[in-house]
N, C-alpha and C positions, 0 to 999 in steps of 0.2 A: 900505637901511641907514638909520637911524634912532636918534636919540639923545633920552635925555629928562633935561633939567636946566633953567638960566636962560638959559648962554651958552656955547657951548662954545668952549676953548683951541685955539689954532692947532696947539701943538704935540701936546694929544690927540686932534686931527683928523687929523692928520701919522701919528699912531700906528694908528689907527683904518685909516687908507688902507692902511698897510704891512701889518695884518694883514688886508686885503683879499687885496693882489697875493701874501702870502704863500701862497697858493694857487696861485695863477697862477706864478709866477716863484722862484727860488732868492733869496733874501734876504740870504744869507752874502754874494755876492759882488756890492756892486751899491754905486754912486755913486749920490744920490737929494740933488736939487734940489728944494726948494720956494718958494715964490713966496706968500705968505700975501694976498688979496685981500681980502674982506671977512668980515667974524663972523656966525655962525654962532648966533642967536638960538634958543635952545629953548624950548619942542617944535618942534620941525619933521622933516620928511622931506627928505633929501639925497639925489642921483644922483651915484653914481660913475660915471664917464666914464675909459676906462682904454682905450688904442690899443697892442698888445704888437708889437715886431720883434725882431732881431736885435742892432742895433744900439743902440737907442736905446727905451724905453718913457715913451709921454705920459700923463699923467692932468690929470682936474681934478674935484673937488667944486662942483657945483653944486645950488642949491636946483630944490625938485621940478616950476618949471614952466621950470627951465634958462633963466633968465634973469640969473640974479648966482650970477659965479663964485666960490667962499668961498676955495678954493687951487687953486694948478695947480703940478703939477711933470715933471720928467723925470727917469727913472732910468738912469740907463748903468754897462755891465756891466763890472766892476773887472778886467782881463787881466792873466793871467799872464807875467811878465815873465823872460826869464831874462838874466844879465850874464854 
């Protein structure tokens, strides 16, 4: 994955990841933490780092020799509640 501009936004990195996992995982129902660590200088090449369970799903964005993490978050899955 790969972006090209000057700097890229936390929160269009944020966007960027979710329609990553929106592959991977149901989107509709999901708590999603992030953690904003450092910026995200363009051009460059990013590694998504994505860990999927049941319980609980980890990611982080880092750059391409995985050395500085730009975000990290965890998404947990919104349950059905009945009263």
């Amino acid at each position: 994955m790969g972006f090209k501009s000057t700097i890229m936004n936390g929160m269009l990195a944020k966007a960027r990841v979710l329609a990553q996992l929106e592959a991977l995982i149901d989107i509709q129902r999901i708590s999603i933490n992030v953690q904003f660590k450092n910026a995200i200088y363009l051009p460059t090449q990013v590694c998504f780092n994505v860990k999927l369970s049941q319980q609980k799903t980890t990611f982080n964005l880092m750059n391409s020799e995985q050395r500085v993490t730009h975000l990290s978050g965890v998404i947990l899955p919104i349950l059905n509640r009945m009263n």
